[in-house]
C-alpha positions as CSV (number, residue, x, y, z in Angstrom):
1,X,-12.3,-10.8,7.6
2,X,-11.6,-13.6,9.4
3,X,-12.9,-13.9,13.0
4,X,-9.6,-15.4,14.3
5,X,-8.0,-12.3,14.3
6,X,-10.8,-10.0,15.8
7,X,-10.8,-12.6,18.6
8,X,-6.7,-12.8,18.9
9,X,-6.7,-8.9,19.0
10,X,-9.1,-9.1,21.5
11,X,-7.9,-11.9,23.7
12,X,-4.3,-10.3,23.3
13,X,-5.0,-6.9,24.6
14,X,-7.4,-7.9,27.6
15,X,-4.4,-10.3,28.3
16,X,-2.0,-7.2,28.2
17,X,-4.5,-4.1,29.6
18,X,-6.5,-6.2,32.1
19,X,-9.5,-4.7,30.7
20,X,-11.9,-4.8,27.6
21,X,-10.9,-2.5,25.0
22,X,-13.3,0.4,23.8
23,X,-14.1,-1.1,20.1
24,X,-11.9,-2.6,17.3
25,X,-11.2,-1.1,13.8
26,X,-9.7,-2.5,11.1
27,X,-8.1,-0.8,7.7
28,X,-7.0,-3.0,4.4
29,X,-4.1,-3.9,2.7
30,X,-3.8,-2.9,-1.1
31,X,-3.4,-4.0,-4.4
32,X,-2.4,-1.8,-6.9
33,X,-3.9,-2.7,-10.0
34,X,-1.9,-0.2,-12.3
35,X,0.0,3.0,-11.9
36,X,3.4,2.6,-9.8
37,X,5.7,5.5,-8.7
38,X,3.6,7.8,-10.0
39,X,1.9,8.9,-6.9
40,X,5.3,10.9,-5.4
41,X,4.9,12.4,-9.1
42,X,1.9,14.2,-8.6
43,X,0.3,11.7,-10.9
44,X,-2.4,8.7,-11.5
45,X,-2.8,5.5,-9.5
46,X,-5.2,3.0,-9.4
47,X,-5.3,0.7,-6.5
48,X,-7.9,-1.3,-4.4
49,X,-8.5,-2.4,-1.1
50,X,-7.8,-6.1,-0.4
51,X,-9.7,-8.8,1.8
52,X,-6.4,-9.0,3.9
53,X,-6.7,-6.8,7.0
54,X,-5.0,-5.0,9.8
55,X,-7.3,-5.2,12.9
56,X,-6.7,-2.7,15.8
57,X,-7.7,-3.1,19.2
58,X,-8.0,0.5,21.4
59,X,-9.0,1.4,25.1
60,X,-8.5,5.1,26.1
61,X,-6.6,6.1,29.4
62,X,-6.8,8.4,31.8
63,X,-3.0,9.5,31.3
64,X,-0.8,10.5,28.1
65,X,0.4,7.3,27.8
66,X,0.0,5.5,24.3
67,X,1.1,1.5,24.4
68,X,1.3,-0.2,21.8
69,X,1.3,-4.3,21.3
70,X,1.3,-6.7,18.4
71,X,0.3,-10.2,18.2
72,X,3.0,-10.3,15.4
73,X,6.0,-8.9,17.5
74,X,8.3,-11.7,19.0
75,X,7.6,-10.3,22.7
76,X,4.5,-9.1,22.3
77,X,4.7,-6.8,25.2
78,X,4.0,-2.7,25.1
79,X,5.8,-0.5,23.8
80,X,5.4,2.6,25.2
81,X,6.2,6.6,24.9
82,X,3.9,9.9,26.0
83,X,2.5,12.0,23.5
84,X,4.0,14.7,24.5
85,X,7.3,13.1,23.8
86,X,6.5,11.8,20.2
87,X,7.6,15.1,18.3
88,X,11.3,14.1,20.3
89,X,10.8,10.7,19.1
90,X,10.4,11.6,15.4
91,X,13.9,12.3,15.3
92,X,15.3,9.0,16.1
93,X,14.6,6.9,13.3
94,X,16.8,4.2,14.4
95,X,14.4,3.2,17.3
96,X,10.9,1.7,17.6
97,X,11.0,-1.2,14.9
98,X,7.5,-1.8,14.0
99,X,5.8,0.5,16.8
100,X,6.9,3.8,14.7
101,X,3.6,2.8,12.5
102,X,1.3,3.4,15.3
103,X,3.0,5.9,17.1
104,X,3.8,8.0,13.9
105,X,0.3,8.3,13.2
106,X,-0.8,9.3,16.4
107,X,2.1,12.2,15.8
108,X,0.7,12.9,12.8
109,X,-2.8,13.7,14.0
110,X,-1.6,16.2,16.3
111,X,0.2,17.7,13.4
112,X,-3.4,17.9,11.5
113,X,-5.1,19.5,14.7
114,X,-5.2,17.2,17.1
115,X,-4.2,18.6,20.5
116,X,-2.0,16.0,22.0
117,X,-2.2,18.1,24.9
118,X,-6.2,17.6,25.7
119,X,-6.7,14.1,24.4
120,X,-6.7,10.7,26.6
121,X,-3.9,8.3,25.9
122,X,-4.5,4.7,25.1
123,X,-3.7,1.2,24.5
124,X,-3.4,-0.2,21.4
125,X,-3.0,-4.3,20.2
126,X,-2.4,-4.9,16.9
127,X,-3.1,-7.9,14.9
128,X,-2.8,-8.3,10.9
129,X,-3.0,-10.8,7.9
130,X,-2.0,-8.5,5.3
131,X,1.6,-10.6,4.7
132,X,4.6,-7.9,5.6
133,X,6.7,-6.9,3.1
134,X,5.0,-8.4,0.3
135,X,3.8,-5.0,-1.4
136,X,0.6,-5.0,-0.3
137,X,1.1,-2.1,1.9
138,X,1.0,-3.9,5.9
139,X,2.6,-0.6,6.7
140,X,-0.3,2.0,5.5
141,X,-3.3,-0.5,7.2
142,X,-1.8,-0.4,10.5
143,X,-1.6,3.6,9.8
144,X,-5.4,3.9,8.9
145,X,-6.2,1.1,11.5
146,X,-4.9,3.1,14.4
147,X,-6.0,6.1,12.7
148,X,-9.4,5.8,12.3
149,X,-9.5,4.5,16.0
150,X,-7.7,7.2,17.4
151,X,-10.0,9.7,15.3
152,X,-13.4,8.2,17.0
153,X,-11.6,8.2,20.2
154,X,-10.3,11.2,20.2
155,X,-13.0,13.0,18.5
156,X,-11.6,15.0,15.4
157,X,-14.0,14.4,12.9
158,X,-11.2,14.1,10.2
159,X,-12.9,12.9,6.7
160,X,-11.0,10.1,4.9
161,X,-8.9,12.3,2.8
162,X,-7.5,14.0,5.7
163,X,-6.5,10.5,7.3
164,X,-4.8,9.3,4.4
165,X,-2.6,12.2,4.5
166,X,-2.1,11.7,7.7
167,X,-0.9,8.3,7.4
168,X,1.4,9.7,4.2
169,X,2.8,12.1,6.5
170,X,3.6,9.3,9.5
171,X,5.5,6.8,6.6
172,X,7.4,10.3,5.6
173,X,8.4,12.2,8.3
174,X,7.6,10.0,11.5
175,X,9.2,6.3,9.8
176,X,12.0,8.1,7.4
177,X,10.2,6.2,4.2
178,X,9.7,8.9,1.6
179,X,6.2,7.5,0.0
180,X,3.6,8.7,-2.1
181,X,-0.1,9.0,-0.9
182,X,-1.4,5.9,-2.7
183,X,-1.3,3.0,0.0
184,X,-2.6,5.1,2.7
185,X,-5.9,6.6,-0.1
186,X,-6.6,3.0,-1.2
187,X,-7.5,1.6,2.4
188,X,-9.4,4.6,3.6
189,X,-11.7,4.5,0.3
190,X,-12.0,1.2,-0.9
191,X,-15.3,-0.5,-1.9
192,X,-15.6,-3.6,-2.6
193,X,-14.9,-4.6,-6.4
194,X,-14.5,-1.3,-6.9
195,X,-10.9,0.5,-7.4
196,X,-10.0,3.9,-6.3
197,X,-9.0,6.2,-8.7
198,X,-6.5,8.9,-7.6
199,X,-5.0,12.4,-9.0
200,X,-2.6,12.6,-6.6
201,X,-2.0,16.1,-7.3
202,X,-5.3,17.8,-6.3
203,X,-5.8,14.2,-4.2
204,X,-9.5,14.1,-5.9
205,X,-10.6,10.6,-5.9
206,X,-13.2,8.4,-8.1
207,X,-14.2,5.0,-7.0
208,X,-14.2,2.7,-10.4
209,X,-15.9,-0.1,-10.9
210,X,-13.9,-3.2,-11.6
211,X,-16.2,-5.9,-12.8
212,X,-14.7,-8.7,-11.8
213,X,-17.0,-10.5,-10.4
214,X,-19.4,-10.5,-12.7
215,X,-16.7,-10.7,-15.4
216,X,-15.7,-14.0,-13.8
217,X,-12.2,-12.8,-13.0
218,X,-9.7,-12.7,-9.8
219,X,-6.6,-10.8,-9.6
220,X,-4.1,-13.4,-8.1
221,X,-0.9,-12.3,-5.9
222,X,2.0,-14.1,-6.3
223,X,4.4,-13.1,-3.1
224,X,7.8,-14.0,-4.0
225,X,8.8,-14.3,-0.3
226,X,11.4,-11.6,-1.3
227,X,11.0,-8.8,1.1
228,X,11.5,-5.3,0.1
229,X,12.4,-1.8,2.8
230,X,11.0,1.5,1.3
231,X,13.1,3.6,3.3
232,X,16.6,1.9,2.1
233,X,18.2,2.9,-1.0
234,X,16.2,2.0,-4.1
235,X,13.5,3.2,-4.0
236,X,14.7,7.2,-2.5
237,X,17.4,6.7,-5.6
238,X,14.1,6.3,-8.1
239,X,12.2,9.3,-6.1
240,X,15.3,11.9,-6.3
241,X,16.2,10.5,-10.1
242,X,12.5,11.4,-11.0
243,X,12.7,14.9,-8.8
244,X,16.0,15.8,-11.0
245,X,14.6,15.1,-14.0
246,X,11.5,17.1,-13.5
247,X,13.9,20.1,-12.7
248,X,16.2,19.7,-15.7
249,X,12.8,20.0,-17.7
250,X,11.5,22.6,-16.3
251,X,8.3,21.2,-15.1
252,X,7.1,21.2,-11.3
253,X,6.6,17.4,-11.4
254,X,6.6,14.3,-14.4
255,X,2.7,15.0,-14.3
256,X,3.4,17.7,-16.0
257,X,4.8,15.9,-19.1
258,X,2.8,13.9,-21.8
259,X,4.4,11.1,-24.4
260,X,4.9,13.8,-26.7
261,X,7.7,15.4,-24.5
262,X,9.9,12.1,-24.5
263,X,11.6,13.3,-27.6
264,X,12.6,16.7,-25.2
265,X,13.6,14.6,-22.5
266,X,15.5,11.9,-24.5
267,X,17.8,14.8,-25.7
268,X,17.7,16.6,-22.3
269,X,18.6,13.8,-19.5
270,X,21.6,11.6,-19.6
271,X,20.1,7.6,-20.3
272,X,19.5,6.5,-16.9
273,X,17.4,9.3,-16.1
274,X,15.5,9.8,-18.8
275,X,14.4,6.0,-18.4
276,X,13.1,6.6,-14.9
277,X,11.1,9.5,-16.2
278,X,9.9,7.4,-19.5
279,X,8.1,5.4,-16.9
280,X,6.5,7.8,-14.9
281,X,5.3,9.8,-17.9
282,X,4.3,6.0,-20.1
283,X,2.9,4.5,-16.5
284,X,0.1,7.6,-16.0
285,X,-1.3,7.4,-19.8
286,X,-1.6,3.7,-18.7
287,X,-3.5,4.2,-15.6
288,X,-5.9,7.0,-17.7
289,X,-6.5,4.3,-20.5
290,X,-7.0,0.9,-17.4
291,X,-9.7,3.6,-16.1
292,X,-11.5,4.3,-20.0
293,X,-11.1,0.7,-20.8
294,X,-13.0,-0.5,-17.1
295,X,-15.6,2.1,-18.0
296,X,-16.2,1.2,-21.3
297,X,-15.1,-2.3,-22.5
298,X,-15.0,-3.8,-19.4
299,X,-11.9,-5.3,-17.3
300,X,-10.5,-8.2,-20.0
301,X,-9.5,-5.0,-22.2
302,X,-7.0,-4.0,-19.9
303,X,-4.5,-7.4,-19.8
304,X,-1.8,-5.5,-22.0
305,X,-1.7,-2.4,-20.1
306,X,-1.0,-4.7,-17.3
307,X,2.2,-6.4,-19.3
308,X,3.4,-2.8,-20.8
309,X,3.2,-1.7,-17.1
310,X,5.7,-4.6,-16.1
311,X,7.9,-4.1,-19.0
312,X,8.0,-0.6,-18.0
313,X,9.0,-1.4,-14.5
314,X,11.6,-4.2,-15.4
315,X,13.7,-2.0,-18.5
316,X,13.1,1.5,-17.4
317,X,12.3,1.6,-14.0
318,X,14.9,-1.1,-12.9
319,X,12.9,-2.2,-10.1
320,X,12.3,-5.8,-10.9
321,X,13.9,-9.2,-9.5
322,X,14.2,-12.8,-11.5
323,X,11.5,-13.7,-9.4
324,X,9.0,-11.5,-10.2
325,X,10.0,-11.5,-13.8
326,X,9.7,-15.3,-13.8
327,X,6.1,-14.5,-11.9
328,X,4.8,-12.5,-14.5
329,X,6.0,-14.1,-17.7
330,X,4.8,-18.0,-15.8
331,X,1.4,-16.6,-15.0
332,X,0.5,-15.4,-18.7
333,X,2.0,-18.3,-20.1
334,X,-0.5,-20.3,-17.7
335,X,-3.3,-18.3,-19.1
336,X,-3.4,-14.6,-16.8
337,X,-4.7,-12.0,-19.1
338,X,-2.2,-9.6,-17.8
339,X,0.4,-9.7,-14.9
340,X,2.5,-7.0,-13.5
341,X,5.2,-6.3,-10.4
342,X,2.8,-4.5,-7.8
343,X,3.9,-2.3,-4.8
344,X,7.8,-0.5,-4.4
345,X,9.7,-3.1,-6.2
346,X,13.0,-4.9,-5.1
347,X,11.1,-7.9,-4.0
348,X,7.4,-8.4,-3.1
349,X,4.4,-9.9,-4.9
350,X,3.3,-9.7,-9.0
351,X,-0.4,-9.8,-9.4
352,X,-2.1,-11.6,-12.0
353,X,-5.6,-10.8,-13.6
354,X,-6.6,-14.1,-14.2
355,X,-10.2,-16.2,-15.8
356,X,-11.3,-18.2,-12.1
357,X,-11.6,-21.4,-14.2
358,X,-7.4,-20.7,-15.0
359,X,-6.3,-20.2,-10.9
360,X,-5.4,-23.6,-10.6
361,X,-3.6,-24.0,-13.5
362,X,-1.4,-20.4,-12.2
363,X,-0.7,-21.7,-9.3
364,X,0.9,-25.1,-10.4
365,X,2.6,-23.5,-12.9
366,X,3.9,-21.0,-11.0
367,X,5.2,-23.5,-8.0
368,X,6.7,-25.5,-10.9
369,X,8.4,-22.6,-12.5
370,X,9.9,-21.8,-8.7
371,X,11.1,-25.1,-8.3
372,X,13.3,-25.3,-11.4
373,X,14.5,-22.3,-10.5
374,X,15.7,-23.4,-7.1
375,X,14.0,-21.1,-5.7
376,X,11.4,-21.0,-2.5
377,X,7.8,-21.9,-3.4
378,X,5.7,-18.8,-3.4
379,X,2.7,-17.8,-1.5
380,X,0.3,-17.5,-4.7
381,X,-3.1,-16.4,-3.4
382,X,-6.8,-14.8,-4.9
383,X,-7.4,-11.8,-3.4
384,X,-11.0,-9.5,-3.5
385,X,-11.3,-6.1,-4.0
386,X,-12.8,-5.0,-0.5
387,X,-14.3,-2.1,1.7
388,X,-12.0,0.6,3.5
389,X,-10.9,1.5,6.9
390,X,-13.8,1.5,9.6
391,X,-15.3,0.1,13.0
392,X,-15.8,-3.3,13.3
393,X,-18.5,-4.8,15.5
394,X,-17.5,-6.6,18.7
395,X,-19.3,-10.1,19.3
């Protein structure tokens, strides 16, 4: 991580608290590599932390004031409520903009045991590169950003599991964005080129190695510029079309169905719906065969898995744009071994997996393939797989 931003998050909060802060933390952004909408399914994913990062700076106080400041907010001034007023502010979803993050997950914590009653207040400046509203999750490493600060501060020796959930329960109930548990699991227990596999069911985890660097491969994001919302219509209308199909087959949740029940469900569910669960139920067997393939042939086995995973998204999920279509299909032409939408859909970034000695030639193409579309030119950047949430050393 670049020192810039450790240094602006510093500078910015002694600028704003008139003091040093007690320590920085810092949580990643995510790529998922394979395995979308299946998480609020009770099913697979497969993401990993990225070298883009959300850095937190955090000095207790002796009140129950929390204040929070971002180098990325136009004012960048506080914004500030008590702790013992954030259960009141849950309720009004229409106010706090991009402070809900932060103060949701300070909520959320005293939901999990924290007593907001006993602990100090504090200041909080945040500062970020992971790009917002991309799909590489800005939201969940400001959630496990402040959260892992605000568990050292506060003392309440949560493990990482427990702080992913936390940060699931903040986007849910605290922001009004109804999200699975992946975003928030992928930057609490990322390793660096290592993925983290997830049952989100019994939320038992396996860190997979990825092999790209010795492989001599880079996944490549491709942000289309197109910002997407998660708690606007789309992606609640895919969530409550997979929760009705569960219940018109009888199953607690599309985990609980296999290929060999799409015949069932093709003569159960009207079309529409029984293409939203063909992807759920399709997109889990892909994630278990990305994770058999890494494990035993290595990671160029798994380039098709990628494109099925795209086609999926585009023709029965529905959650595609032009642009990320014309992403995908311009990076394998250009020589990706697979590419794929990645994140909530209706905008964001594709990813590419993509030979290093072939970056180059993705990027131009893809800038070309934007420009004859008339389109903006998008950001197209290499991103690592990287380590988790944590404290980062001052100085």
């Amino acid at each position: 991580m670049s020192t810039d931003l450790r240094d602006d998050v510093r500078a910015l909060f002694t600028a704003l608290a008139g003091r040093e802060p007690d320590g920085l933390w810092s949580a990643p952004g995510r790529v998922n590599l394979i395995g979308e909408h299946t998480d609020y399914n009770d099913g697979f994913v497969l993401p990993f932390a990225i070298d883009r990062r959300t850095v937190v700076a955090l000095g207790t106080r002796d009140d129950d004031a929390i204040r929070v400041a971002s180098t990325l907010a136009s004012d960048e001034g506080w914004t500030e409520a008590a702790l013992a007023d954030l259960d009141g502010l849950r309720a009004e979803q229409e106010t706090g903009g991009w402070a809900r993050y932060p103060l949701g997950i300070a909520w959320a914590l005293g939901q999990a045991g924290a007593d907001l009653a006993a602990v100090p207040g504090a200041d909080i400046v945040i500062d970020s590169n992971v790009p917002t509203g991309a799909g590489l999750s800005s939201s969940a490493a400001i959630e496990c950003a402040v959260g892992v600060a605000l568990n050292d501060v506060w003392r309440l020796g949560l493990d990482r599991p427990a702080l992913a959930r936390a940060g699931q329960r903040s986007e849910n109930d605290f922001v009004g964005a109804p999200t699975g548990i992946l975003d928030q699991s992928a930057s609490m227990l990322g390793k660096r080129d290592h993925a983290v596999f997830l049952d989100c069911r019994s939320l038992e985890s396996e860190v997979v190695p990825l092999g790209f660097e010795e492989a001599g491969l880079s996944i490549v994001v491709i942000d289309t510029g197109q910002a997407h919302e998660h708690a606007t219509g789309g992606y609640r209308e895919r969530r409550e079309s997979c929760e009705r199909g569960a219940r018109e087959l009888g199953v607690a949740a599309l985990r609980d169905l296999s290929v060999d029940d799409l015949e069932r469900a093709r003569a159960t569910l009207d079309d529409v719906t029984f293409r939203r669960v063909r992807h759920v139920v399709t997109e889990d067997a892909r994630v278990l065969e990305t994770v058999r393939l890494l494990k035993t042939e290595g990671p160029r086995a798994i380039g098709d898995l990628l494109d099925a995973s795209h086609a999926s998204m585009r023709d029965d999920f529905e959650i595609t744009t032009p642009q990320l279509d014309l992403a995908v299909e311009t990076a394998r032409s250009a020589g990706a071994l697979g590419a794929r939408m990645t994140g909530g859909g209706f905008g964001g970034s594709a990813i590419a997996l993509v030979p290093d000695d072939a970056i180059s030639q993705v990027r131009v193409a893809i800038d070309g393939a934007f420009a004859e579309h008339g389109w903006g030119q998008p950001d197209v950047f290499v991103v690592r797989a990287s380590d988790g949430a944590g404290r980062e050393r001052i100085g």
